[in-house]
N, C-alpha and C positions, 0 to 999 in steps of 0.2 A: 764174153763182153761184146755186144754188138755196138755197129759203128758208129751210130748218133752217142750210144752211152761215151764210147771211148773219145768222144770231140766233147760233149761233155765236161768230161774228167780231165781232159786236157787241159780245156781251158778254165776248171776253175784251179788247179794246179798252177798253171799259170799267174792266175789272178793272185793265188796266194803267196808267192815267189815276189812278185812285183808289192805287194802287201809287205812283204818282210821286208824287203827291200830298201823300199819308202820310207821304213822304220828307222834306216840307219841315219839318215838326210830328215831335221838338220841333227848332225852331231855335236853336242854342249860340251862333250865330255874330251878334253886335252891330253895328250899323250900319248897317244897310238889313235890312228885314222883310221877308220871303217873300210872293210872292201868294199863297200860302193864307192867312197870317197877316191877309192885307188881308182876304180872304171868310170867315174862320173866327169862326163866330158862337157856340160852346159846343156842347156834348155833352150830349144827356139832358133835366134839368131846369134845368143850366147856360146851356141859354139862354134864358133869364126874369131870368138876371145884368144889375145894372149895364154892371159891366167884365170882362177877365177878368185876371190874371195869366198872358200868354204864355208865358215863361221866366225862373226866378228861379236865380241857382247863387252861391256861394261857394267858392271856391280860396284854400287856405291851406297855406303852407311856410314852412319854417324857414330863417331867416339865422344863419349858425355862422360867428364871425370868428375867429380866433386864442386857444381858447380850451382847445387842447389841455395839458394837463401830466400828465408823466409822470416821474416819478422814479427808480424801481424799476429803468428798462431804460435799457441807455445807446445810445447814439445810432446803434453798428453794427444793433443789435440792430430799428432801427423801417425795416421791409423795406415794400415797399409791401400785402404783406399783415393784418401787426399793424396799419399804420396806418390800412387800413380798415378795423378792426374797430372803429369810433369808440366803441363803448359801453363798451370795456374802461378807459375813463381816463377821470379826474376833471373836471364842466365845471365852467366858471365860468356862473353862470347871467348875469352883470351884461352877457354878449358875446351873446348868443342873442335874436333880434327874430324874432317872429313876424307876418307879412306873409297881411293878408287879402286878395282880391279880391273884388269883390258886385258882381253886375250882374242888373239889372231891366229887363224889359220888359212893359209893363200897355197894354192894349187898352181903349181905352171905348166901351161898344155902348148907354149911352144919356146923355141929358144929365144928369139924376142923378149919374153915374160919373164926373162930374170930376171929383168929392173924393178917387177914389183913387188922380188922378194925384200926389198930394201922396204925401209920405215921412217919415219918422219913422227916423231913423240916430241910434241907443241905442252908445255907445261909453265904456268905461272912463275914469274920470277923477276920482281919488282929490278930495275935498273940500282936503286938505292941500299940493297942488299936487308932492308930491313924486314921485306915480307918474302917468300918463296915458298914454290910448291915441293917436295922432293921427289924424287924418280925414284923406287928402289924393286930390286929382287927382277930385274931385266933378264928375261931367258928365254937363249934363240935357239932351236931345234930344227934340223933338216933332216927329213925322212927322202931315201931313195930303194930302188927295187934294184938292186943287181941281174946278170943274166940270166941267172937262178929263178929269179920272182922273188927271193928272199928280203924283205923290207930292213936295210940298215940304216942306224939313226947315227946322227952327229952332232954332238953339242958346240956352238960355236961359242968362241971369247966374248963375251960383250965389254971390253973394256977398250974396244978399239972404235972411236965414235967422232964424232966431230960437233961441237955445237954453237947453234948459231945466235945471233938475239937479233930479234926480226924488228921488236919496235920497246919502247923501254919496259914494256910491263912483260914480253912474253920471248922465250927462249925455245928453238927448235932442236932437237936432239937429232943427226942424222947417223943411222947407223947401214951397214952394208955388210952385206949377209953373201963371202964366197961360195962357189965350188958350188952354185945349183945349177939344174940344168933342166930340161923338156921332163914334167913327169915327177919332180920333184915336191914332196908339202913342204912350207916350212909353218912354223907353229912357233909366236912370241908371246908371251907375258910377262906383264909388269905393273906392277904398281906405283900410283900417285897417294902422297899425303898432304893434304891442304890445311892450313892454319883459317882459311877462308870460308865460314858457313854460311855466309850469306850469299855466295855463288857456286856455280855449280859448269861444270866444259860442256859445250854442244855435244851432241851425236850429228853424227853427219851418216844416214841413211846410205846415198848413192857414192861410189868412189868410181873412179878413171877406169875400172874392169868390173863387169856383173858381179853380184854378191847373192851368194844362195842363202846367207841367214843372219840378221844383224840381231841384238834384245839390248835394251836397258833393261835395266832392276834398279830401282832406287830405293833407298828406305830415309824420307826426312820425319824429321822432329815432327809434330803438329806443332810445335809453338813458332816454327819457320812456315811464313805461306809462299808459295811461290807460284805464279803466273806460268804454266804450262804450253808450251807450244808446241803441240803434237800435230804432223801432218794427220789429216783425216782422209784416209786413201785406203781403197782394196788393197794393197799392198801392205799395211799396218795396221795393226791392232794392238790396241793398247786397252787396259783397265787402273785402275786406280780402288784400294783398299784401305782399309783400317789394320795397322799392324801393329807390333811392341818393340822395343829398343832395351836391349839391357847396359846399364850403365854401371859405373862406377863410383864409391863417394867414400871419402875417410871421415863420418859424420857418423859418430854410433848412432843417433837417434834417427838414421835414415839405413839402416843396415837392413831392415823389412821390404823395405820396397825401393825394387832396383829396376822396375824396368818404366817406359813414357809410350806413350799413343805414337804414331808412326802414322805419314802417308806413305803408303808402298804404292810407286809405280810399275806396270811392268807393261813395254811398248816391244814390238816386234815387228820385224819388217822381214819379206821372204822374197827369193824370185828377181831380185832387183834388179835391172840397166842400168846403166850411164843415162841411157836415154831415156828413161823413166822421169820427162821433167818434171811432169805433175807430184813428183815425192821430193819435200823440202827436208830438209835439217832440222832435231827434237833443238827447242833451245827452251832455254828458263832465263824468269825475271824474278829476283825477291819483290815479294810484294807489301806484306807487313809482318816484319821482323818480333820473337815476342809477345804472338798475340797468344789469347784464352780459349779461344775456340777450340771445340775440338775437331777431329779430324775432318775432313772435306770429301764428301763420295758424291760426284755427281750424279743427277736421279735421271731416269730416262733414257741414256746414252753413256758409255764406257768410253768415249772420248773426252782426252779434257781437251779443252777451248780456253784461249786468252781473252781473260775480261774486257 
């Protein structure tokens, strides 16, 4: 092998090292952290960070139970086609739960950064006790390397928490997460169940430490519209689709057809700073509740935009 071959082979050796690599980052999948995750120190001036925010995502769908009615057509008439056109009949909103998911994974790269092992879960919860959101299936997980290198995992309590209510509609959950240290992941999920489908929690893009990988997923109703507010930035991409929903009904003559049209969002931000002003916060506005239309893809451009 002579010597231009062997620089060559080197480097695309190299290249494909760095290729697999890059494969690991962003990591979606919870429970055990990629060896890159273990070596990945930041990007740029990202690392002069604390910590970082390894991967943060939210997944949210709609629970539809028995909420179909329909008057107008009689019962030959609901073929498995009309009845998936979920958007053409009237809901009941009191049947409709909207089911979050939130999962966090936060890296600490100095001792300083253990403060941002700690969390802060902001959830709906009317001052009057008639409406709330609930918090449930809260699980906090610390990964560290011993002298070894051998990756040991720790499950903490989450029943140790403190919570606040910050103004009469919304309640702060503060929880703190011991015994981390320089070098540490830790990794939380939990979920939100809302009685509320006509709103829906911001994403908030940029936090107080870089973030190497944030995503919504949304899947709503088409018969919910909602006002979209996606930053439009090299740093996010988002698209918007036509998807399906399966439900639920105790209505034998709806036993055929169980699923509704769906807008699926799905928004992605990578690379993030603090400093990164120009990336705003995803928020939503209902816009017309109920309607008949079907789904909404806009043409030309995969960003959505506020009407």
């Amino acid at each position: 092998m002579n010597y231009s071959f062997r620089k060559l082979f080197l480097a695309v050796a190299i290249f494909a090292c760095a290729s697999t690599a890059s494969a690991q980052l962003p990591n979606e999948k919870f429970g055990k952290p990629s060896n890159l995750e273990w070596d990945f120190k930041g990007w740029g001036d990202a690392i002069n960070a604390d910590a970082l925010i390894l991967c943060k995502t939210m997944k949210v769908t709609y629970e539809l139970s028995d909420q179909i009615f329909n008057n107008n057509r009689s019962e030959s008439e609901l073929s498995y086609a009309n009845i998936d056109d979920f958007g053409k009949n009237t809901i009941d909103d009191s049947n409709i739960l909207v089911k979050y998911e939130f999962r966090l994974r936060t890296k600490i790269l100095k001792p300083e950064g253990a403060k941002h092992a700690n969390i802060d879960i902001t959830y709906f919860s009317a001052d009057n006790k008639k409406i709330a959101d609930e918090v449930s299936d809260l699980t906090i997980k610390v990964f560290t390397k011993n002298e070894k290198g051998k990756v040991e995992k720790k499950n903490i309590k989450t029943n140790a928490f403190v919570k606040e209510r910050v103004d009469e509609n919304y309640v702060v959950m503060h929880v703190e997460v011991p015994d981390v240290e320089a070098g540490s992941i830790i990794e939380y999920q939990y979920n939100i169940t809302s009685p509320r489908p006509h709103y829906l929690y911001d994403w908030v893009f940029q936090e107080g430490i870089p973030t190497v990988h944030t995503k919504c997923d949304i899947d709503i109703p088409a018969f919910l519209k909602f006002n979209m507010n996606v930053p439009i930035n090299k740093l996010i991409k988002s698209n918007v689709e036509a998807g399906r929903l399966a439900y639920d009904t105790n209505r034998p003559d709806l036993k055929r057809g169980k699923t509704c049209i769906t807008n699926h969002y799905k928004i992605v931000g990578d690379y993030i700073r603090p400093e990164d002003e120009e990336v705003a916060n995803f928020t939503s506005l209902i816009n017309m509740p109920n309607v008949t239309l079907p789904a909404f893809i806009p043409k030309g451009s995969t960003h959505l935009k506020v009407k």
